[in-house]
N, C-alpha and C positions, 0 to 999 in steps of 0.2 A: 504494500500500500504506500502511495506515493504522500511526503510530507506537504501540506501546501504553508506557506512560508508568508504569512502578514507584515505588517509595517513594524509592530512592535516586536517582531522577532528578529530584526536586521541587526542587532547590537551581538545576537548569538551568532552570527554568522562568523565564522573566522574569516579573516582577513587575507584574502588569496595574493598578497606581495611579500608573506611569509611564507608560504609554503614552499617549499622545494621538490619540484615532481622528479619523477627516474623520467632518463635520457628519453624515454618515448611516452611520457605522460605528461600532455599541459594545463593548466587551467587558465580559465577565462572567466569575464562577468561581463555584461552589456547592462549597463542601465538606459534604459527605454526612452526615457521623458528627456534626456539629454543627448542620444543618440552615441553614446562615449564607451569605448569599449576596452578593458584590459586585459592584454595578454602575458602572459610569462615568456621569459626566452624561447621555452622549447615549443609554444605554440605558436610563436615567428617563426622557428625554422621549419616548423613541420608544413607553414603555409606561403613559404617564401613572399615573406614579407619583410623586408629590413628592419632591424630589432629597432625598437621604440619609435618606429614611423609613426604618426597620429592614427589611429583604427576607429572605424562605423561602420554601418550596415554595409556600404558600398565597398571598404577593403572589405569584409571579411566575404562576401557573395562573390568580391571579383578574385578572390582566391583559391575560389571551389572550380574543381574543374568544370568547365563549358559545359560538356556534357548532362553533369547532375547538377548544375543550379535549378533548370525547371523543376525537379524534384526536391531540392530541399527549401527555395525560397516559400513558399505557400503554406511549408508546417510553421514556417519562422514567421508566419503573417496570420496564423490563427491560433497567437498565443492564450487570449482570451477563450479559448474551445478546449485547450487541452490542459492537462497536468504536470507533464515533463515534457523535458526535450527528449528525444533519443533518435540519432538523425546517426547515419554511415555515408561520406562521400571522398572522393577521392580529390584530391587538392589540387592547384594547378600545376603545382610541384610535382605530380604523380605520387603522394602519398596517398593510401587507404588509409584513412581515420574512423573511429568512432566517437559520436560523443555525446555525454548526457550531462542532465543541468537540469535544475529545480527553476521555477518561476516566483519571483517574489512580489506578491500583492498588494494593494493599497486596499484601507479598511472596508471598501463597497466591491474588490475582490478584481478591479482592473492590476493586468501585469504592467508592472513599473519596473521593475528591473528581472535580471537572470543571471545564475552562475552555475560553472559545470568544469567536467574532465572534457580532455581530449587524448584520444589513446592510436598511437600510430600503432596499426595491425601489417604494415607492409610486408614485414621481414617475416610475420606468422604464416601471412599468404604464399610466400616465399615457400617458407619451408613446407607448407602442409602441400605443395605442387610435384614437392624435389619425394614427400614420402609418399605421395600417390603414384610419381614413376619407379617407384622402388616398388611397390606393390602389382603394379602391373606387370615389372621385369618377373614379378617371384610367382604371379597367377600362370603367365604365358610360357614359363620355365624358359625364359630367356633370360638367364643372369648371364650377364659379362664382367666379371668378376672386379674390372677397372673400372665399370659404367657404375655399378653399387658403387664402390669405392668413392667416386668423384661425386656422387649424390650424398653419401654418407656425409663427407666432407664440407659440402655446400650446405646440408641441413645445421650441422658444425655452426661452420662460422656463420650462416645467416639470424641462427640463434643466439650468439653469443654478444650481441646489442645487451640481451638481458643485464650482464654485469659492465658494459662497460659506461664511457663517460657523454657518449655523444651517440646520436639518431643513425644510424647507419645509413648512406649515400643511396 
């Protein structure tokens, strides 16, 4: 069950310029009534946006890929309709992101402001591609012992973003 987040609940909110996200997790907040948005480091690089460029509606739409903006601009315009965010698109960077985010109210229940994660799944995509041709090599009893190997290996390092410091390219 989704929290819904009133005016006098804003003081509980932590303060998303403290927080510190892993290498592929950003946060963000858009207050509405001012059109003003903030993002963390890693959710400029995940949208290739040059870090603390001024952000609105307009950066963050023109940074969704061409593609999926018809699809995510109209969930972001019937905030009034819904309860959360939970939008997947691909960025003009060719990142796959997801990302979710509470709506914050004013006391008659208009959204006035939002804040949320953003989670680059590129390299998961990556790798769950590299273990389904490993699975199809092992159905079709075509293992080539080097073709595993180099898929092994790809799964490897595409996963290994996990522990490190920075978004994988």
């Amino acid at each position: 069950m989704s929290r819904i987040w009133r005016v006098t609940d804003l003081a509980t909110i932590p303060t998303l310029q403290v927080v510190a996200p892993a290498p592929a997790i950003g946060v963000w907040s858009w207050d509405i009534r001012t059109n003003t948005f903030f993002w963390c480091p890693t959710t400029y690089r995940m949208h290739a946006v040059p870090q603390y460029a001024p952000t609105s509606w307009g950066t963050w739409i023109g940074s969704i890929h061409p593609d999926d903006r018809e699809e995510v601009a109209p969930v972001i315009q019937k905030l009034d309709e819904i309860p959360e965010i939970r939008l997947s698109y691909r960025t003009a960077a060719g990142r796959l992101v997801v990302t979710r985010g509470v709506i914050v109210r004013d006391p008659e229940g208009n959204p006035i402001a939002t804040f949320g994660t953003v989670l680059d799944i590129t390299a998961l995509r990556q790798a769950h591609a590299a273990s389904v041709e490993v699975s199809d090599l092992v159905d079709a009893d075509a293992l080539d012992p080097d073709r595993v190997q180099e898929l092994v290996r790809e799964i490897r390092d595409t996963l290994s973003w996990v522990s490190s410091e920075k978004i994988p390219k």
